[in-house]
N, C-alpha and C positions, 0 to 999 in steps of 0.2 A: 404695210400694204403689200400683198402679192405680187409679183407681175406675172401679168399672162403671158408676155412672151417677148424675149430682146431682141425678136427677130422683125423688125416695122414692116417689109413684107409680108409677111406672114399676119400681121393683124391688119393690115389693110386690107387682104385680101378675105379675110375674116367680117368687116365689116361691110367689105362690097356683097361678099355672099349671104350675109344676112339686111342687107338693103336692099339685094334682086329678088332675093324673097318676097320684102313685105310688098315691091311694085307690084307682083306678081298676083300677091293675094289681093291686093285692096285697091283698088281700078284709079283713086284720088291721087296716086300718089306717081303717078303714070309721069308727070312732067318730070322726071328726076333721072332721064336717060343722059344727057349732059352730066349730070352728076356722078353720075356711075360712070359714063366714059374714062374721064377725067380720073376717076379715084382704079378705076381698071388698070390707067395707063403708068399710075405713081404705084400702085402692088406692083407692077410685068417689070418698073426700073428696079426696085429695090431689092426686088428678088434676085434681076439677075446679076446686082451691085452686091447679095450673101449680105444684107443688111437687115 
């Protein structure tokens, strides 16, 4: 199996950028800004942890 990347910041922020997307596009999915805060705030430690 591949990895996409040994860097957890970098695919966390990966996954936030493609979950602000789909809020973005599809109006249902609007409750999930807690959700994103949250995984915003674990991508902004890890990154600046070079993890």
């Amino acid at each position: 199996m591949k990895r996409f990347t040994k860097n957890i910041g970098m695919l966390l922020l990966a996954i936030w950028l493609i979950a602000w997307g789909l809020v973005a596009l599809v109006p249902a999915l609007s409750g999930l800004g807690l959700v994103l805060a949250v995984l915003a705030i674990a991508a902004g430690i890890f990154i600046l942890l070079d993890r």
